[in-house]
DRENSE-460040 format. One line per 10 residues: their letters; for each residue z, x, y of C-alpha. Coordinates in steps of 0.25 Angstrom, whole numbers, plus 2048, in hexadecimal, padded with zeros to 3 digits. Layout:
# DRENSE-460040
a> Z X Y  ...
END
This chain:
# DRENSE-460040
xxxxxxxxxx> BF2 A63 DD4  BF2 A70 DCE  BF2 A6C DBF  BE7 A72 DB6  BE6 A6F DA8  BDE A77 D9D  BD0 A6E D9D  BD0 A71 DAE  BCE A80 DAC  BC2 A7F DA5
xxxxxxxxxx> BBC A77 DB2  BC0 A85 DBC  BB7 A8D DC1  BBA A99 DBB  BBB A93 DAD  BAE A8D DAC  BA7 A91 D9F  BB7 A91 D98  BB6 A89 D8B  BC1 A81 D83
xxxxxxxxxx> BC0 A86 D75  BCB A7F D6F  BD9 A77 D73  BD1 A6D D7A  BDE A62 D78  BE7 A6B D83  BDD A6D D8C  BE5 A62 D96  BEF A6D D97  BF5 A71 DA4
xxxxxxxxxx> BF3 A7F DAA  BFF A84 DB0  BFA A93 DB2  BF1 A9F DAD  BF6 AAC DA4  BEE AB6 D9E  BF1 ABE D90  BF1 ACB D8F  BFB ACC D83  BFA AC7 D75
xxxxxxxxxx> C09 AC0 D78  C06 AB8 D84  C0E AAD D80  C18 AB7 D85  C13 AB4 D92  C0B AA5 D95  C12 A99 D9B  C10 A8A D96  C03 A84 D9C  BFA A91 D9E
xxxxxxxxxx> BED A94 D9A  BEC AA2 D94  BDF AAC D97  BDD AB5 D8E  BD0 ABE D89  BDA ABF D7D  BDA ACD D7E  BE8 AD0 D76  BE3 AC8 D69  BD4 ACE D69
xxxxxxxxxx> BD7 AD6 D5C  BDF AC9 D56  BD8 ABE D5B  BDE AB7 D4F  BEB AB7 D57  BE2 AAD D61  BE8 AA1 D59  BF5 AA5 D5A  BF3 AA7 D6A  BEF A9A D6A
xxxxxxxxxx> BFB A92 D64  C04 A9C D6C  BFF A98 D77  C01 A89 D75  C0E A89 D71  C12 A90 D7E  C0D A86 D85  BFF A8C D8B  BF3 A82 D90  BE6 A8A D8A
xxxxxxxxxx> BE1 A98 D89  BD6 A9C D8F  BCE AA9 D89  BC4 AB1 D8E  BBA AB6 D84  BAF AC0 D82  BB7 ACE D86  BC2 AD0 D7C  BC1 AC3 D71  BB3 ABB D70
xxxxxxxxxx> BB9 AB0 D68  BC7 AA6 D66  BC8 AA8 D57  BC6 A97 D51  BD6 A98 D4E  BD9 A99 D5B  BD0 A8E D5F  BD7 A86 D52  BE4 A88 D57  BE1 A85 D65
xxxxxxxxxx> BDB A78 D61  BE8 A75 D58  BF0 A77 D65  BE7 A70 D70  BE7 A7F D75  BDD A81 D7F  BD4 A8E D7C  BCA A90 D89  BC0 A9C D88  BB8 AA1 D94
xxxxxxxxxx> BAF AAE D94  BB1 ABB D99  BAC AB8 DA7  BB9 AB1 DAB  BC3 AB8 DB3  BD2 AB6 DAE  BD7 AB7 DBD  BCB AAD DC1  BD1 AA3 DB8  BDF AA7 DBB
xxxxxxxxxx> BDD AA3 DCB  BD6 A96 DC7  BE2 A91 DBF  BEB A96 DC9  BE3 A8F DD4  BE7 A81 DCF  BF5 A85 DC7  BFA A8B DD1  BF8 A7F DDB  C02 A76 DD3
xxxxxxxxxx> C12 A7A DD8  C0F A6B DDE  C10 A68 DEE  C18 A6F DF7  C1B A6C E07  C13 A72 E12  C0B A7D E10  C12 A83 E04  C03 A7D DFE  BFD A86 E08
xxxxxxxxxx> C05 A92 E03  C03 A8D DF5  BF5 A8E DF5  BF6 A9B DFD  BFF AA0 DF2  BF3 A9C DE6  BE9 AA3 DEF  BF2 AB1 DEF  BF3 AAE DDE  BE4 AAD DDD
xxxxxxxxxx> BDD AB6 DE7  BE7 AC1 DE5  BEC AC1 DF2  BF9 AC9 DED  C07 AC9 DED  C0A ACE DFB  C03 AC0 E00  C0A AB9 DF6  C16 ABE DFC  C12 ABA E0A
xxxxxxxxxx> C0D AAE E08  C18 AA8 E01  C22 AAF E0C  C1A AA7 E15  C1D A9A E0F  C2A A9B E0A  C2E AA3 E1A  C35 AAD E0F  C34 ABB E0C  C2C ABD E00
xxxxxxxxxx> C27 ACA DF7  C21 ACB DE8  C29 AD7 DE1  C24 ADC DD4  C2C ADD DC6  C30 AEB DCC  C37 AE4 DD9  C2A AEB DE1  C26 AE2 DED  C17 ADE DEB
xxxxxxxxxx> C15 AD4 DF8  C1F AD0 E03  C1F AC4 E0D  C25 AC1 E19  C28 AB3 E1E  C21 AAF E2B  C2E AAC E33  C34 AB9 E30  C38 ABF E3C  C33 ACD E41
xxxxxxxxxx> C39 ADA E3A  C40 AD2 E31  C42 ADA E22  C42 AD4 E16  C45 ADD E06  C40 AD8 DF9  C4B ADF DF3  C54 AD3 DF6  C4C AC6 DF6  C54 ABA DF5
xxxxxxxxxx> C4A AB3 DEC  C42 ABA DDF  C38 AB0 DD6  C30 AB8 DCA  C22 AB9 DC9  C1E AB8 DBD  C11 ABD DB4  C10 AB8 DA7  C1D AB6 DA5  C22 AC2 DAA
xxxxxxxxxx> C29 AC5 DB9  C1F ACE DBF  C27 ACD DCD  C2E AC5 DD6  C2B ABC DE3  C37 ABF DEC  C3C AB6 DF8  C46 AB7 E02  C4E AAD E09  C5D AA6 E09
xxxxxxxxxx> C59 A9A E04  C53 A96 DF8  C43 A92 DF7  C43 A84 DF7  C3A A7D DEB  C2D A7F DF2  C2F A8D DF5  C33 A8F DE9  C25 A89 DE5  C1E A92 DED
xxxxxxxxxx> C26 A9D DE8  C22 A99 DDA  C13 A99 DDE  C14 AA6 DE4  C1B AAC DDA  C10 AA6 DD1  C05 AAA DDA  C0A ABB DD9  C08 AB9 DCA  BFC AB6 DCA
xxxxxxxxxx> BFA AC1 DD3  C00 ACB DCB  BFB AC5 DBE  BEF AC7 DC4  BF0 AD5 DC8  BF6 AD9 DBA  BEA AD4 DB5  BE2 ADB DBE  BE9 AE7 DBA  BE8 AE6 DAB
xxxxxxxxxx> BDB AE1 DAC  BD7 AF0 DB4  BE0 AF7 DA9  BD8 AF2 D9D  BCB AF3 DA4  BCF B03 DA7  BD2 B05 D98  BC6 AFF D93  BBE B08 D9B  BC7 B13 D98
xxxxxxxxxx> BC6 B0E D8A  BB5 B0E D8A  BB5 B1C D91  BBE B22 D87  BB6 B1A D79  BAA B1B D7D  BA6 B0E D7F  B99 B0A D83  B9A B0B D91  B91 B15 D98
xxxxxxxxxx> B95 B1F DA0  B90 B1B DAE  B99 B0D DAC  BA5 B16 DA6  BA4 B1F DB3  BA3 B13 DBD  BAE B0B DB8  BB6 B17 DB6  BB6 B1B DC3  BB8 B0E DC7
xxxxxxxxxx> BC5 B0F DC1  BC7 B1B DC8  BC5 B25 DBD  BBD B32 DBD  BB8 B36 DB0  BAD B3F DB4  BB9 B4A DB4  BBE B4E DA6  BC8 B45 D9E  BCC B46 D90
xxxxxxxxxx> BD1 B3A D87  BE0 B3B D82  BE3 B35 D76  BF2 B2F D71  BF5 B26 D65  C05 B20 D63  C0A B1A D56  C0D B0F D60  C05 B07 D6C  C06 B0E D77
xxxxxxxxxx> C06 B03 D85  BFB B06 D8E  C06 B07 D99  C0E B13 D93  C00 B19 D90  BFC B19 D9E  C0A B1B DA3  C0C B29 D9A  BFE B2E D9C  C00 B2E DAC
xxxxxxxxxx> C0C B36 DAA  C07 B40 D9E  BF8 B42 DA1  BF0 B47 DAF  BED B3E DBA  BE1 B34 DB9  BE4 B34 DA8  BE0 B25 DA4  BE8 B1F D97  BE9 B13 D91
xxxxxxxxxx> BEE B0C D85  BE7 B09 D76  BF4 B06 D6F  BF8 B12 D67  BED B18 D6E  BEF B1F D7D  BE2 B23 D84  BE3 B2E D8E  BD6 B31 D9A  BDC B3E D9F
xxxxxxxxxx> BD5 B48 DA9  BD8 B56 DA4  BDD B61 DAF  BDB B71 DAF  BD4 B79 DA8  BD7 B78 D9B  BD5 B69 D9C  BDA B63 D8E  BE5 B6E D8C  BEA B6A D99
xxxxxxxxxx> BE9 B5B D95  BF2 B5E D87  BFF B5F D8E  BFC B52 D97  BF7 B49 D8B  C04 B4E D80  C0C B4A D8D  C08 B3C D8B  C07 B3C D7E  C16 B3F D7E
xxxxxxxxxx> C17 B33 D87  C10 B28 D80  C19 B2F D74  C24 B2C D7B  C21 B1E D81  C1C B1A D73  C28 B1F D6A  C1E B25 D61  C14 B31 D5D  C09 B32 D66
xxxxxxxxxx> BFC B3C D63  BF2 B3E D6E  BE4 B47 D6D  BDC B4B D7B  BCE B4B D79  BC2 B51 D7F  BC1 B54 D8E  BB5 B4A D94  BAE B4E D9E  BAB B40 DA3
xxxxxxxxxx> BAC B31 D9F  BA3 B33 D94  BAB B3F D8D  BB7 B34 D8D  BB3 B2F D80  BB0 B3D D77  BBE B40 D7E  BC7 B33 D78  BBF B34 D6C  BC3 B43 D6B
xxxxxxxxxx> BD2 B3F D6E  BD2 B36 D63  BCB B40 D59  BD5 B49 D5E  BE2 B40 D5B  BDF B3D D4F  BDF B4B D4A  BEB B4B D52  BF3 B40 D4C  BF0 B45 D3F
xxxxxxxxxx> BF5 B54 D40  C01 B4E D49  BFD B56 D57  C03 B4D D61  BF7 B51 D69  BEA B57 D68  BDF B5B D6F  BCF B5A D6A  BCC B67 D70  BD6 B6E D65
xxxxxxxxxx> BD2 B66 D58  BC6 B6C D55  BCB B71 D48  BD1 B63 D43  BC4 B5D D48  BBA B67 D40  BC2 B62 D34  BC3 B56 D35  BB4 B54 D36  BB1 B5D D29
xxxxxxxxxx> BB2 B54 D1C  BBF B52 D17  BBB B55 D07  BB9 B63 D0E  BC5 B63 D18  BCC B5F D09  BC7 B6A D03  BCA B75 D0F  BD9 B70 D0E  BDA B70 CFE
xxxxxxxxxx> BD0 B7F CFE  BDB B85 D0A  BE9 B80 D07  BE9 B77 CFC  BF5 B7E CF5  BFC B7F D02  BF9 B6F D01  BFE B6E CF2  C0B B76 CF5  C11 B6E D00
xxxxxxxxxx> C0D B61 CF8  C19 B68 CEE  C21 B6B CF7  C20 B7C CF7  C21 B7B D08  C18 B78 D11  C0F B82 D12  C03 B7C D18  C0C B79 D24  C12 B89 D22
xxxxxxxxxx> C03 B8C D22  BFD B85 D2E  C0A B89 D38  C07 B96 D35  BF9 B97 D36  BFB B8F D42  C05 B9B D48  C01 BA9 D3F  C0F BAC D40  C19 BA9 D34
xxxxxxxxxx> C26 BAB D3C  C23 BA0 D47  C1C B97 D3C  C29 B95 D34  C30 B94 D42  C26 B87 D46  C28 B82 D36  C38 B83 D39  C38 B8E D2C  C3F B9C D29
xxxxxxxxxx> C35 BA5 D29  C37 BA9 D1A  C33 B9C D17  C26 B9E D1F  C23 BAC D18  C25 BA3 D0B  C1D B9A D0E  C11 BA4 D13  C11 BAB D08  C10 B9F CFF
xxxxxxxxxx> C04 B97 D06  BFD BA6 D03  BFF BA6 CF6  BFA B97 CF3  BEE B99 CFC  BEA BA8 CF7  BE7 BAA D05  BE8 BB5 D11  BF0 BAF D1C  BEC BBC D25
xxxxxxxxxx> BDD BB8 D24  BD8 BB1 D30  BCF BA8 D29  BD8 BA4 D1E  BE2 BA0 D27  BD5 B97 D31  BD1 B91 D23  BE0 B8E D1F  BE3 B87 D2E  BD7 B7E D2D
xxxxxxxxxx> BDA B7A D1F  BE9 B76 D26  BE3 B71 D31  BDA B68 D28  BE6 B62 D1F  BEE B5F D2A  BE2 B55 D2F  BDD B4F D21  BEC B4F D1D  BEF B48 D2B
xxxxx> BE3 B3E D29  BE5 B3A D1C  BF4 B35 D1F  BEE B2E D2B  BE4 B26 D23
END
């Protein structure tokens, strides 16, 4: 009773329509439970005898690492993989199939309609009967146990039904020691007080091989076997129920960010569905928002993006993780909308700097009026960051490059000829080594003051003076003129993003 082996699954219900594209030898394999791979490394995690779901998500830009999944998976001891195709991959690559043919490996495909919880609780529904017969009504509560694992009954009735069976105290804590569902035996007497901080029992529940909480009992004696089979089943039963939940939970994470993703792109969703769904998410775009932009030298963990943009940027800001990449959703407050945004956004970008051990540049774009301004806005953040990167401003707004934005759109044969026409033997003498006078130049035509020029370049001021009078005499020009010195800081202005480019590329 109980026992399922791998050729049984395709006979369910919710598998109909699953097909065995390769490993026909192993399909006698026993099934002893169900996982589900969310990372590349999932060997990390599986248990002799399961059968793995996957939509092979992790390896859908190296499906050439399929065939290597495979014959990882056989030498831990797994019964068949099972993937669902259609959303991320469309095909199992031939070496794959080869290899699980080699192997007697099992490779099952089903379509994109089957629900990974439906097949879940089918599995569950016959595995989980097979702990072998028990006394009395311990088959009673073992069924009533399964039911709470596959309906989502929850932790709390968990609790109370095995504190009912075993006449026990029982509660589920989490990882964290926090109680999540309690139970009373029935005999308990009136007013009688019990505290989970001193159970005389504790038994781990696990979630893919890792202890996500722990089923505690009391009592002065030991369970006996049977209880303790129970005990096992419930411990196995609040798994699933918190696996499940994860998955929930992850599942409503992803389908947030690719919404959040196709607002932002501009994807080819059109703006009713963009403003349904988002306010079905509870999002209100139809008040301004601006994209902020921020890109690290290293990945950047969706948790301590969410996590630093909470702390840093305006309540209701939505952020998420593109590796290297941070997206930001932020509303802007007061009058001046993106000034007041700046000092918020270099605060989280000194965050995610700070968690990532590494440089991080960020850029706010536009301010969109409504969902649909979402996407000139990110593309604006990211036109804005890369001018960024390139002159080494930490941060940047769109609304203040409009100068490295006009010249970067003219054609570089002439931006090339405007630098050489301009400074060009300010350009030659630094290369020699007689100072650095384009630097000297753009601080102080950036201040109009000598004295607090050669204090920002850390200078005496005869050196400054020296300096001045030397980038007159090799461009034969009139520093007081007004547009002499307009011509001379958009030359600068130029070298800095052609220069800047060119050592990027």
């Amino acid at each position: 009773m109980g026992v399922l082996r791998v050729e049984e699954l395709l006979s369910l219900p919710v598998l109909r329509g699953a097909r065995v594209l390769a490993g026909h030898r192993g399909l006698d394999h026993e099934v002893t439970n169900v996982n589900v791979m969310e990372v590349p490394d999932i060997e990390a995690y599986v248990h002799p005898g399961e059968v793995l779901l996957t939509t092979l998500y992790p390896l859908r830009d190296d499906l050439a690492k399929v065939a290597e999944l495979v014959r990882r998976l056989h030498a831990a001891t797994l019964s068949a993989l099972v993937v669902r195709v259609g959303r991320y991959v469309d095909h199992i690559p031939a070496a794959a199939l080869d290899a699980a043919d080699e192997l007697g490996f099992p490779i099952i495909v089903v379509d994109t309609h089957i629900a990974f919880n439906d097949v879940i609780s089918a599995v569950l529904a016959i595995v989980l009967a097979d702990y072998g017969p028990e006394p009395g009504r311990a088959e009673t509560i073992r069924e009533r146990l399964t039911a709470v694992a596959l309906t989502g009954g929850g932790l709390a009735e968990i609790a109370r039904t095995l504190a009912g069976a075993l006449d026990r105290h029982v509660a589920v804590v989490d990882a964290g020691g926090v109680t999540l569902g309690t139970g009373r035996p029935p005999t308990e007497p009136a007013g009688a007080a019990w505290s989970v901080t001193d159970p005389s029992w504790a038994f781990p529940i696990t979630v893919a091989g890792t202890e996500r909480g722990r089923l505690l009992v009391d009592g002065n004696t030991e369970p006996t076997l049977g209880q303790r089979r129970l005990i096992r089943q419930a411990c196995f039963a609040a798994g699933m129920h918190i696996a499940q939940a994860l998955a929930s939970i992850e599942l409503d994470r992803r389908m947030r960010v690719l919404l959040l993703e196709e607002a932002v792109t501009g994807s080819s969703i059109d703006h009713g569905q963009l403003t349904e769904r988002s306010r079905l998410f509870g999002w209100d775009f139809t008040v301004p928002h601006a994209v902020v932009l921020a890109r690290a030298a290293r990945e950047l963990s969706d948790t301590d993006v969410v996590r630093t943009a909470a702390a840093a940027l305006p309540a209701g800001s939505l952020a998420w993780s593109r590796g290297i990449e941070a997206v930001a959703i932020v509303p802007p407050t007061g009058v001046d909308q993106i000034g007041g945004l700046a000092a918020r956004a270099d605060r989280w970008r000194a965050a995610l700097a700070s968690v990532a051990r590494c440089d991080v540049h960020a850029a706010i774009g536009t301010i969109a009026g409504d969902a649909d301004g979402l996407a000139a806005s990110h593309h604006s953040a990211r036109e804005s960051l890369a001018i960024g990167e390139v002159t080494a401003r930490p941060l940047v707004r769109h609304d203040e490059l409009l100068l490295e934005r006009i010249l970067l759109s003219v054609d570089p044969t002439r931006l090339h000829e405007l630098v050489s026409d301009q400074i060009g033997p300010l350009i030659e003498a630094d290369r020699t080594g007689s100072g650095a006078l384009c630097q000297t130049l753009e601080t102080y035509l950036g201040i109009g003051n000598a004295a607090e020029a050669a204090r920002l370049l850390y200078i005496h001021y005869n050196t400054m003076k020296h300096r001045m009078v030397r980038i007159v005499e090799l461009l034969g020009v009139d520093l007081h003129d007004p547009r002499t010195r307009l011509s001379l800081a958009v030359a600068l202005a130029a070298r800095a993003l052609t220069s800047s480019a060119r050592s990027r590329s």
